[in-house]
N, C-alpha and C positions, 0 to 999 in steps of 0.2 A: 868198712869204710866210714869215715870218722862224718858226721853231718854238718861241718864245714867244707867239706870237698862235694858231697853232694850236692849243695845250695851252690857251690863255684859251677860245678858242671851244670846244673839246671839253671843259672843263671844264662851258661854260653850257649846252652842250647838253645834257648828260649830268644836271646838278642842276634846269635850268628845263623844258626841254621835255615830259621826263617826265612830268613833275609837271602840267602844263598837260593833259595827256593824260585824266589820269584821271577828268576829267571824263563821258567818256567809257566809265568801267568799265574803262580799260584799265588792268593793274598795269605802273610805272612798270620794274620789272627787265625784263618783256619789251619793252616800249621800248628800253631799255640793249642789252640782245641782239640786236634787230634793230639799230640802230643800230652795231653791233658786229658784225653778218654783214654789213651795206652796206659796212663800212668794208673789209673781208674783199675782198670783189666788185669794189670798184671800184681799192683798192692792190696785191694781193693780198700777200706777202709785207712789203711794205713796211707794211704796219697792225700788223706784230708791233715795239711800240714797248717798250724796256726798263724805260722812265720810269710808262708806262700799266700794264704787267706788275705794277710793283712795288705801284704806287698799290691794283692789284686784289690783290695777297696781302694788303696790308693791309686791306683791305674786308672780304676773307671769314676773317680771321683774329678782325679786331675785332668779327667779327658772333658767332663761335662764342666770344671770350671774355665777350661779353656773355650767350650764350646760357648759357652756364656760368656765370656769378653770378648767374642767373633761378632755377637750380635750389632749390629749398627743400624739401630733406629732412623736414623737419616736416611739409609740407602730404603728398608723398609716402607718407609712413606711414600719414597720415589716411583715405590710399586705399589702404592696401597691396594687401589679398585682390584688388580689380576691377583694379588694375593687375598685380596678377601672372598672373593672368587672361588677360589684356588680351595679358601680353608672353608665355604660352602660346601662345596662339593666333595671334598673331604671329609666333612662333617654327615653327610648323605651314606657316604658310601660305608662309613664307620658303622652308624647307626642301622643299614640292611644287614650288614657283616655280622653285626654280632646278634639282629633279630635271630636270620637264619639259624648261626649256631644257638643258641637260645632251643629253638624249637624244634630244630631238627638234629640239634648234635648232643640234648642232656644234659647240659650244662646247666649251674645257676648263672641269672642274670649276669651276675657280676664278673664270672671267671668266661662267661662267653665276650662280654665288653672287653676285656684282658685279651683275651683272644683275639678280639678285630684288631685292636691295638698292635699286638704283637706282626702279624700277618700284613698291615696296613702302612703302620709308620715307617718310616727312611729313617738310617741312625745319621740323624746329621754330623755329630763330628769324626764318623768313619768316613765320609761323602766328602766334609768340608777338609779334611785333610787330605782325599784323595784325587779332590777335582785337577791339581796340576797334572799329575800323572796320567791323564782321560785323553788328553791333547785340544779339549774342548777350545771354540773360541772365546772372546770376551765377553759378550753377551749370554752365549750359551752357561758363562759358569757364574755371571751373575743372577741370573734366574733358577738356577739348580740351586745355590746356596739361600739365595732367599725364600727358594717354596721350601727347603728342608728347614730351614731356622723357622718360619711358619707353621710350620708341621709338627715340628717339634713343641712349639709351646702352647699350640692345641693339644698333644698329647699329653703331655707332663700334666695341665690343669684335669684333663680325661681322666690322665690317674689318682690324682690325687681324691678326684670327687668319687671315683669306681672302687677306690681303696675303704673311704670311708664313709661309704655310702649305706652300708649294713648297721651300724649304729649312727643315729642322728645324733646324740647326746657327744659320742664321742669327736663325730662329724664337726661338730658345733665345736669342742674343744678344740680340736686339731687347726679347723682355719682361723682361729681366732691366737693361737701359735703361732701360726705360717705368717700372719698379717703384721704378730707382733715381731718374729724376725725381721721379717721384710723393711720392717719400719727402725727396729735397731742395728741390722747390718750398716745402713749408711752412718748412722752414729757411731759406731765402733770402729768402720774404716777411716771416719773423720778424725776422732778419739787418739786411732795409733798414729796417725799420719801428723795429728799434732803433739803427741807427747813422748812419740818413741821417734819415728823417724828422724825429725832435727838430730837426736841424740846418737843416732846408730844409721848414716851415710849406708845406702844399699839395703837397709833391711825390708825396702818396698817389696820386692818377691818372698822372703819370708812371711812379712805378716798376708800378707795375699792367701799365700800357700794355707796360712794358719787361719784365717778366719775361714775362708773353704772347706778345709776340712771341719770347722765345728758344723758353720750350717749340714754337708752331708750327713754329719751323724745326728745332729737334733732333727732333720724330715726322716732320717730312718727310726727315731724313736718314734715319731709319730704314726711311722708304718706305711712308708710310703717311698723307703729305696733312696740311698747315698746320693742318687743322680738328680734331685727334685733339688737340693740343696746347694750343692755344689755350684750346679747352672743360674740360680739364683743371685748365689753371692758373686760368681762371674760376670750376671748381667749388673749387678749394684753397682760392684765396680767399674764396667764400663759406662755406665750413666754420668759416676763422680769422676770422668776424666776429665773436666773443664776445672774443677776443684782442685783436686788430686792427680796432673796429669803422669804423674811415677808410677801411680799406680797401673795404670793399664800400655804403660810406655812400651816402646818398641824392645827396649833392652827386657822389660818382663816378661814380656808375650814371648822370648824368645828363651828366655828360662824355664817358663814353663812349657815351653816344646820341648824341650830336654827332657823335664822332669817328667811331663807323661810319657815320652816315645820311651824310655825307661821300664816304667812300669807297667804298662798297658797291657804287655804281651803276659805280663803275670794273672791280669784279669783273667783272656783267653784261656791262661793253661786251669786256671781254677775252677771256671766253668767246667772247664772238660773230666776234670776230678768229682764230679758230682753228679755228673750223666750214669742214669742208672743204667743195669748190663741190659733189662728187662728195654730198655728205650733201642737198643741196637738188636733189632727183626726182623724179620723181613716183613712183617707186617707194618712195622713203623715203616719201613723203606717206600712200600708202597700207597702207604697213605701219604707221608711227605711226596712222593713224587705225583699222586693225584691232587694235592694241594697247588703244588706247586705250578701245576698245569693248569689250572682254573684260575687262582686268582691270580701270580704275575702278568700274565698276559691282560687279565680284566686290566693291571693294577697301569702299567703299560698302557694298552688302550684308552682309560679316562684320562691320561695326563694330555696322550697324543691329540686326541680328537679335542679334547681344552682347548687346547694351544692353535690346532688348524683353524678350530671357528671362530674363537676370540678375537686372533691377531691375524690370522690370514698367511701361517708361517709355513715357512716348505715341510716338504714329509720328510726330509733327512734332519732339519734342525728340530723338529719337535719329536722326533723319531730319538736324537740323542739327549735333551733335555728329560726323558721318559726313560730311557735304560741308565743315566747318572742317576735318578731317583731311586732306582729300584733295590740296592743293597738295606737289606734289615737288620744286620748282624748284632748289632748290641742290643737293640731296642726288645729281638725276639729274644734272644740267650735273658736276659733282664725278664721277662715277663712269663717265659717261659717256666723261671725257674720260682717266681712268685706265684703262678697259678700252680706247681707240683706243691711247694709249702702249704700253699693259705685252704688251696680248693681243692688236690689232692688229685689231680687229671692224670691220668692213667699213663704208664711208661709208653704208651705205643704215639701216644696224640702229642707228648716230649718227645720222643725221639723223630717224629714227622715234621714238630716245629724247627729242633735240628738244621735238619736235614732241607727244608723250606730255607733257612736261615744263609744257608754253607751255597745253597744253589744258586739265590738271589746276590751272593754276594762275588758268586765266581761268575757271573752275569757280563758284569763290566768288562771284567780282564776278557773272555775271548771274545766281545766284542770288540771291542778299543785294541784289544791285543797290546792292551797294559796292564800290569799288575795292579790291581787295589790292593792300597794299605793303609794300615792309621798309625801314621807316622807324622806327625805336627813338623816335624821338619822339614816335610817335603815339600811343604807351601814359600820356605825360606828361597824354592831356587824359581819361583815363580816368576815371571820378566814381569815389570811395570806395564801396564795396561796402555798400548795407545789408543788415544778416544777416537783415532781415524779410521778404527777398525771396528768400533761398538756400533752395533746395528740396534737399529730403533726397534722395539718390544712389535710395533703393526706392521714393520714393513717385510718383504720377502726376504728371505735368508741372503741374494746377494747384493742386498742394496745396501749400503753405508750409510751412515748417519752420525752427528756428531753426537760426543756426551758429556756429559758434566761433572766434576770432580763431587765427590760424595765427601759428609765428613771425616771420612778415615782416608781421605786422600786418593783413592780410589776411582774407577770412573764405570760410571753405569749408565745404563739406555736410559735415554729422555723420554717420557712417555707424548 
C-alpha cells in the first residue's frame, strides 16, 4: 500500500471515526489516543511518522494560539478579586501537590512541580471549546472560561520558571528571550499589518497563522514546549485588536477553528504513538486509578467549597462550575511526555498520568451526558448570551440579575 493511501486512510480515520463515536459520550481526542497507542502496539517504532509529528505540532500549536486570542482582558477584570482568589488557592494547592510528591514519591524537585502541574491544571482550550456542548448556563460558562484562562497562565509562567529553573544562567537567558519576543511580536504584527496586508487583501489569517507558529518554535528552543509561544502570540494579537482589528476579527477566529479542529486530532494520535508498551500495566492501571481517586475529587472539592463560601452559590451550580474544570487532557499528555524526556519517570507513573488524563476527561461527558471535544467549531453554534438570564457571581443560582456587555461583546455577571 503506497503511503499516500495510508495518510488518506489515517487522515479519515482520525477526522470521521472519532466523531461517529461520540455518539456514545466518548470524547473524540481520546479516540485519537487510542487509535494512536494501537498504532504504537502493532508498528512499534515504525508509527513514529515525521509527516504525522509535524501535522500534530501544528494541531497543538494552533489550538494554544487560538486559546490565546479567546483571552479578553476586559471580561477578566470584571472577575478580578474571585479569580485572584481563584489563582491563590491554586497556587497553594500546586505548591502541597508537588511538596508531597517531592518527598514521598522520589522525584526531583522539578519533575515533581511538572507533576502537580500536570495532575492540577484544566486544559483550557479543550474546556473552552467544549463548554457549549456541557448545556451550562451563562454565567456558569462565564466563570468556567475564566478560572481555566486564569489557570492557565498561572501555569504556563509555572513552566516556564520549573523548566528552567536547574540552570540560572541559562534561566536568565531564556527570559530575557521570552521578554524580548514578547516585546517584538507586537512589532512584527504591526510591521505585516502595515507592509504586507494593504498589498495582499485577506492575508490577516495567514500572517496570524505564521507568526504563531514562529513564536511556538522559538519557546520550544528555549525548552519550554510549542504551547508557551503560540498562546502568547494569540494573546499579542488579541491585545492589538483596537490597532489591528483583522487581526483578531470574527472572520479569523473563524479560520482558525477550522485550521485547528483539522489538525488537532493529529496531536492526540501522536501522543498515542509514543506511549511506551511498559506504560500499559496493570500496575499503571492501578496507580492511575488510585490517583485519580484522590486528587479529582480533592480537585472537585476545592473548587466546590470556593464557590459556596465565597459567593454563597447553590450546591448544583458550583457542583457544575467544578466537574467543567476538571478535564486535564492536553495539559497532562504535554507534561507528561516532558517529565518521561527531561526526567526519565518511569513507564508505570506515564501510563497512570494516562490514564488520570482519559478519566478526567470522560468526566464531563457522563455527567452532562455530553460528549466533550476540542472542536473550536463548536462554540460557532453557541446562541448569543441573553443578559436576563446572567446571574450575578453572589447571588443564589435562581436569582437573576442583569449584565453587562464585555469588550468582545459578550455579556457577563456584574460583580
Amino acid at each position: 500500500m503506497s503511503r499516500e493511501v495510508i495518510y488518506l486512510l489515517l487522515i479519515f480515520a482520525l477526522l470521521v471515526i472519532p466523531r461517529a463515536l461520540q455518539r456514545f459520550s466518548i470524547p473524540a481526542p481520546l479516540t485519537c489516543l487510542v487509535f494512536g497507542i494501537a498504532a504504537m502496539l502493532w508498528l512499534g517504532d515504525g508509527s513514529h511518522d515525521p509527516v504525522v509529528n509535524l501535522l500534530a505540532t501544528l494541531g497543538i500549536s494552533s489550538l494554544f494560539l487560538f486559546a490565546g486570542l479567546e483571552v479578553d482582558i476586559a471580561d477578566l477584570r470584571k472577575g478580578m478579586w474571585p479569580l485572584l482568589t481563584h489563582l491563590l488557592i491554586r497556587s497553594a494547592t500546586l505548591a502541597g501537590m508537588a511538596w508531597l510528591a517531592w518527598h514521598y514519591a522520589g522525584l526531583q524537585w522539578q519533575a515533581a512541580a511538572l507533576l502537580a502541574l500536570a495532575l492540577l491544571t484544566p486544559s483550557t482550550g479543550f474546556i473552552m471549546d467544549s463548554l457549549s456542548q456541557l448545556g451550562l448556563d451563562d454565567a456558569e460558562r462565564f466563570w468556567v472560561s475564566s478560572k481555566a484562562i486564569a489557570g492557565e497562565l498561572l501555569a504556563l509562567a509555572a513552566l516556564f520558571v520549573v523548566l528552567q529553573a536547574g540552570d540560572p544562567v541559562h534561566m536568565a537567558l531564556s527570559s530575557f528571550a521570552l521578554l524580548a519576543m514578547m516585546v517584538g511580536l507586537p512589532l512584527l504584527f504591526v510591521g505585516l499589518g502595515r507592509w504586507v496586508a494593504p498589498h495582499a487583501p485577506g492575508s490577516e489569517f495567514s500572517l496570524l497563522v505564521m507568526v504563531g507558529m514562529l513564536a511556538a518554535y522559538i519557546t520550544y528552543g528555549l525548552g519550554v514546549y510549542y504551547l508557551v509561544g503560540a498562546f502568547i502570540a494569540g494573546l499579542v494579537a488579541r491585545l492589538l485588536q483596537q490597532r489591528m482589528p483583522l487581526l483578531a476579527s470574527h472572520e479569523n477566529l473563524h479560520a482558525l477553528r477550522l485550521f485547528a479542529s483539522f489538525f488537532v486530532p493529529f496531536y492526540f494520535f501522536n501522543a498515542g504513538t509514543k506511549v511506551p508498551a511498559e506504560a500499559l500495566s496493570f500496575e499503571a492501571l492501578g496507580l492511575g486509578l488510585l490517583i485519580t481517586l484522590v486528587v479529582l475529587p480533592l480537585r472537585i472539592a476545592v473548587i466546590w467549597l470556593q464557590r459556596r463560601l465565597m459567593f454563597g452559590e447553590s450546591f448544583r451550580t458550583s457542583l457544575r462550575v467544578a466537574l467543567a474544570l476538571s478535564p486535564t487532557l492536553i495539559f497532562t499528555l504535554v507534561l507528561a511526555a516532558i517529565m518521561r524526556e527531561r526526567f526519565a519517570i518511569s513507564p508505570v507513573l506515564f501510563g497512570a498520568l494516562l490514564l488520570y488524563a482519559a478519566l478526567t476527561t470522560l468526566l464531563p461527558s457522563l455527567v452532562f451526558r455530553r460528549p466533550m471535544d476540542v472542536d473550536p467549531l463548536s462554540n460557532e453554534a453557541t446562541p448569543p448570551i441573553d443578559p436576563e438570564v446572567v446571574r450575578d457571581e453572589g447571588a443564589a443560582a435562581e436569582d437573576p440579575a442583569p449584565a453587562s456587555p464585555s469588550a468582545s461583546g459578550s455579556y457577563v455577571p456584574q460583580r
